[in-house]
N, C-alpha and C positions, 0 to 999 in steps of 0.2 A: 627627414632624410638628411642623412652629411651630406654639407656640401666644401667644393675646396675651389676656390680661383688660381687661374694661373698667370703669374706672376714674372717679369723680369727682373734678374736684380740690378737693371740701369734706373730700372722705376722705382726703387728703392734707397738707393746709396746717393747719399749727400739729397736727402729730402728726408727730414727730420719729421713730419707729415703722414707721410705715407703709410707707416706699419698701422698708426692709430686707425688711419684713416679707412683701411683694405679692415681689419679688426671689426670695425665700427658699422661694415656690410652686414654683420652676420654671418661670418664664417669659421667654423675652429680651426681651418687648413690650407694652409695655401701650396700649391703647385709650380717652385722658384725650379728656372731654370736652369741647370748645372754645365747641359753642351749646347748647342745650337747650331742651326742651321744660319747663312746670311739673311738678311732682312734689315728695313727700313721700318723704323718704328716708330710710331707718334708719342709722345709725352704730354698727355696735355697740362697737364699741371705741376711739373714740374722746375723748381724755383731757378734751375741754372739752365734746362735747355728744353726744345720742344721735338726736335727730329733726333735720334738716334740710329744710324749709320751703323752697320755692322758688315764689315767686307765680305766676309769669309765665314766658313763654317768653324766654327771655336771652342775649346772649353775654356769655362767661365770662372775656372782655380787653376792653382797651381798642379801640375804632373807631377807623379812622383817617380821610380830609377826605374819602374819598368821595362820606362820605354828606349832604352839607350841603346842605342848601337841597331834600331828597327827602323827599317827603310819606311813603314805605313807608321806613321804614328800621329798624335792628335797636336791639333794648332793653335797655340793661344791667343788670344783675344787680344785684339789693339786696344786703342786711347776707347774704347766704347764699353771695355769693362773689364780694367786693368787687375794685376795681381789678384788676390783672393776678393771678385767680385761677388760668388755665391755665397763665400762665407760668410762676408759684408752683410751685406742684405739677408740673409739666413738669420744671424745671431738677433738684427733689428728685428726681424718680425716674429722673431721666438718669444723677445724682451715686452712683446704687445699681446702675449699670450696666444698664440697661433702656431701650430702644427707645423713644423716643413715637410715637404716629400721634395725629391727632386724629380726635375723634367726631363729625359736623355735623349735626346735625337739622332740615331745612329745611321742607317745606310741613306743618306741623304747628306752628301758633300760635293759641293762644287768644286773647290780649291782642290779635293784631294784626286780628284779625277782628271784636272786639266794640270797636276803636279806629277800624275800617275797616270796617263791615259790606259795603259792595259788592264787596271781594273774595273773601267767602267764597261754598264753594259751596252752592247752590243745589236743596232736590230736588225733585223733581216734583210739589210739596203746598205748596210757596211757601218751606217752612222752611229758615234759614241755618243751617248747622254753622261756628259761627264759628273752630273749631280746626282749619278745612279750607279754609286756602287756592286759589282757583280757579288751578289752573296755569299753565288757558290766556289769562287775561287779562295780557297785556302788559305791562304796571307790576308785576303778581306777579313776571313770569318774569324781568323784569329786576335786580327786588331777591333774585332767588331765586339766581338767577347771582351778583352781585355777594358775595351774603351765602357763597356757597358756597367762594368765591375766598379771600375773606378770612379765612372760621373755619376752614379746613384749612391754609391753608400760614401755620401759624405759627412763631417764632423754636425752632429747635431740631427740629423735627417733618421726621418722617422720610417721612410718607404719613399718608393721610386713608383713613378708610370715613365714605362719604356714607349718610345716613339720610330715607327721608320724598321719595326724589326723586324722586315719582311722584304720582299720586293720592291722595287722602283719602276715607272713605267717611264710615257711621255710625259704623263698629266704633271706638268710642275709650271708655275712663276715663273721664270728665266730669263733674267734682264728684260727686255720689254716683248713679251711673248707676242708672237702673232701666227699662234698655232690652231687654230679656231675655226679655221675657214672653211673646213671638210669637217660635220661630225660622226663621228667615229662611232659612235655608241659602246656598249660593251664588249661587242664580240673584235670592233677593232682595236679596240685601246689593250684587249688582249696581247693582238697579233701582236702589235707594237710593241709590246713589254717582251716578246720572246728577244731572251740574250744567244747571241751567236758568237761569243766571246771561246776560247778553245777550252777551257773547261767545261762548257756547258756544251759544244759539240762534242763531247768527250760522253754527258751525260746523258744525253738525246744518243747517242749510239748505245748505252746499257741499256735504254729502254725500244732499241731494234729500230730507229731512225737514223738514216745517213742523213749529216747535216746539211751539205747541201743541196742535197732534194728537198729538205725540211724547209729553207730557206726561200728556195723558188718557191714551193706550195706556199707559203705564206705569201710571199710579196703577188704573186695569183691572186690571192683571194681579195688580198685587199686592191684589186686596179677597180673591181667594181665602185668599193666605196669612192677611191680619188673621183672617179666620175658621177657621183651624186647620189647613187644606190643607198640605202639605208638599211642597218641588217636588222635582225629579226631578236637581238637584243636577246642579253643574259648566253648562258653555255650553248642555247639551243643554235644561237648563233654562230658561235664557233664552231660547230659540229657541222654546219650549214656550209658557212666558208670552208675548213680544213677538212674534214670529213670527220668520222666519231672517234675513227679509231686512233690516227696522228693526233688530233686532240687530248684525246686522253694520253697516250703517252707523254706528248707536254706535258700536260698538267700533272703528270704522276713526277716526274724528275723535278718540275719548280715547286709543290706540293712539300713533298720530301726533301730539299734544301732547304724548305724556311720552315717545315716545323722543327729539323735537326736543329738550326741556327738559334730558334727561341729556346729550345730546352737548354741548349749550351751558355746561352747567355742566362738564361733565369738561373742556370746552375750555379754559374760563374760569379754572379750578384746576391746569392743565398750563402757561398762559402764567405764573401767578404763581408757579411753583413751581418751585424746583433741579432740576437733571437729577436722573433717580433717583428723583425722587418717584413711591410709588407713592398711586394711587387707585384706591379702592373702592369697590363702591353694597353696601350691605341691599337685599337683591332677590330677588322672591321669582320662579318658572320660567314664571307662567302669567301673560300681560299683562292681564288683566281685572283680577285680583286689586289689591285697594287698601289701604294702612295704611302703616306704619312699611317695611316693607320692598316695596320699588316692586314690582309687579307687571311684569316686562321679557322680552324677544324674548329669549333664551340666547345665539343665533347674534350678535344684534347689538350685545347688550352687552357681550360678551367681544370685538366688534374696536374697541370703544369703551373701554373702561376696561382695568384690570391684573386685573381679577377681582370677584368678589362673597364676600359674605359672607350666607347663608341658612340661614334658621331652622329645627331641625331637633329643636326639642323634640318633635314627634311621629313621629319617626324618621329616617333618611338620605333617604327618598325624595326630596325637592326637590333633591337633588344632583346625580341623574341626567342631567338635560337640560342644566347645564352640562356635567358632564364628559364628557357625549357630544360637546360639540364638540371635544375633542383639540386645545385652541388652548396651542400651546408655550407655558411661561413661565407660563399662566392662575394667578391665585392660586383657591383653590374653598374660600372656607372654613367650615366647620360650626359654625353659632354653637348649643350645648351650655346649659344653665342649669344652676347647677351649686348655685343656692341653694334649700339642699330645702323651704325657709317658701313660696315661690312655684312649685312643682310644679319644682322640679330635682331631678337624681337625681347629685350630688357622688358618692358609693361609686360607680356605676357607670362612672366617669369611664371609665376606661382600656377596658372592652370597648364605650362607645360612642363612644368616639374610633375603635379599631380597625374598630367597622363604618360611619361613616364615609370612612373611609379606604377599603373595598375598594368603597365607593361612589362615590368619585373623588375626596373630599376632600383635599388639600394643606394645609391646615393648617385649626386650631380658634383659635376663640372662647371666651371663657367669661365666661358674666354670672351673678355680677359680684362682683370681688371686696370691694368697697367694703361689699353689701350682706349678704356670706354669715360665718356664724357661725362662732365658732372650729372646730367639730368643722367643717362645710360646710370650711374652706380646709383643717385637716387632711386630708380625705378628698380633696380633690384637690391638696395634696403625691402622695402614695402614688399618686396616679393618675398623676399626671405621670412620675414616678420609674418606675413599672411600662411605660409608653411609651418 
């Protein structure tokens, strides 16, 4: 099975070390960062620093005149990974004989929502999630497209996996989170992702819902959870709380927002890109589902993209329903965590590659090599090696 790690280019530039050393795992490909989201990064071996600091949500090169005179446009990156940081670190790990793809993180910005509050979304209680870009507002979708274009087909890049191109909910990090206290399960963490943002009351009325009845029925349904009730978990849940029919209306309007939004963007990143390129979404099988890896239709985002890449920390299961589409060529890859400080299981690399593989997997991921400890990349040498 190919495999490809993913990679920052701060864990690269100015550690002369590093390409040989990621090379030296066993892998032809690595997965270099182009945009990103904020975060706080470990380096453990690296020879000038050990913590890397990232403020803001950034691309990791230089812009080119697209974006001038556009009120939403993308943020460059401070002292944490200055001027052409992807190219940097891109060209090193090409020169150690390894593959680039890049990494794109798109509706997932803090800065851009607390720079631009009326793009974020919206939930049913008035409150903005400013690191939740609104998909469906038109000026989002456009910078969302544009920015998708440009941080995947960069100088040398071979193929992209798209991140975040989908909805946003609550579920995020954020500063020192203490959202946890009520859980929510599936059917709330829904509710909570409904945007009440004025395009999407706009949407929710095409589909025969006035908004703010919509809004009340939501915040109803969830007074049970605040006070300790648990639902009944997955759609049957929502249908429980909201009733079948408001339900599915939702979901037919956020549905059809993010699969327009991935066609528009795979489109967008196919016109700017060499033959051959391939692209990929983070995407997770069940279309309600919201976060870092889009919640997508299986059947339709494998005749729209070269395959996905899906999260499989808690087993192969999310595999299934791609690889039941049997689409030739599909890439299906199992992205694995392989750094055992953040709940990875590196020793077990090789038997849980193997059973995603008899789960339809065509190739792994592995996060991350930038973050995992000498003994973490040891243990997946040996794994790799045993594959």
């Amino acid at each position: 099975m190919k495999a490809s790690t993913f990679v920052y280019p701060w864990d690269v530039n100015e550690d002369p070390e590093a390409p040989g050393r990621i090379a030296d795992l066993g892998v032809p490909q690595v997965t270099l960062a182009a945009a990103y989201h904020s975060t706080r990064a470990l380096t453990p071996r690296h020879p000038r620093h050990r913590i890397v600091t990232a403020e803001h949500a950034a691309v990791l090169y230089p812009t080119d005149d697209r974006w001038k005179g556009r009120e939403l446009r993308p943020y460059p990156a401070g002292d944490w990974a200055p001027g052409d940081a992807f190219g940097e670190a891109a060209e090193a790990l090409a020169h150690a004989g390894l593959e680039v793809h890049t990494w794109v993180v798109l509706a997932h910005n803090s800065r851009l929502g607390a720079e631009h509050p009326a793009t974020s979304v919206v939930n049913a209680y008035g409150d903005r999630y400013p690191w939740a870009p609104c998909i469906a507002q038109p000026a989002t979708r456009a910078y969302l497209v544009d920015l998708a274009a440009e941080a995947a087909v960069r100088p040398g890049a071979h193929g992209t996996e798209l991140e975040s191109l989908g909805w946003y909910g609550l579920q995020h990090l954020h500063a020192h989170d203490k959202t946890a206290g009520v859980p929510l399960g599936d059917a709330g963490s829904y509710l909570m992702a409904l945007c009440f943002c004025p395009t999407c009351e706009e949407g929710y009325g095409g589909q025969g819902l006035d908004a703010d009845e919509l809004a009340t029925a939501v915040r109803a349904a969830l007074e049970p959870l605040w006070q300790g009730t648990r639902d009944d978990g997955g759609w049957a849940g929502v249908e429980k709380l909201l009733g079948p029919d408001t339900a599915a209306a939702t979901r037919a309007w956020r549905d059809g927002v993010a699969r327009t939004l991935q066609e528009a963007a795979v489109r967008a990143v196919r016109a700017a890109a060499p033959d051959g390129f391939q692209v990929l979404l983070h995407a997770d099988p069940v279309t309600y589902h919201v976060g870092a890896n889009a919640g997508v239709d299986p059947e339709h985002i494998l005749s729209v993209a070269d395959g996905v890449v899906v999260p499989c920390a808690g087993g192969p299961g999310p595999l299934a329903p791609f690889a039941a589409q049997g689409r030739d060529g599909a890439v299906v890859a199992a992205n694995l965590g392989v750094v055992a400080g953040m709940g990875g299981s590196p020793g077990t690399l090789a038997a849980d590659a193997a059973r995603a593989r008899e789960a339809g997997a065509t190739e792994i991921r592995l996060y991350h090599a930038g973050l995992a400890s000498d003994g973490d990349l040891a243990a997946v040498r040996e794994g790799l090696a045993a594959l």
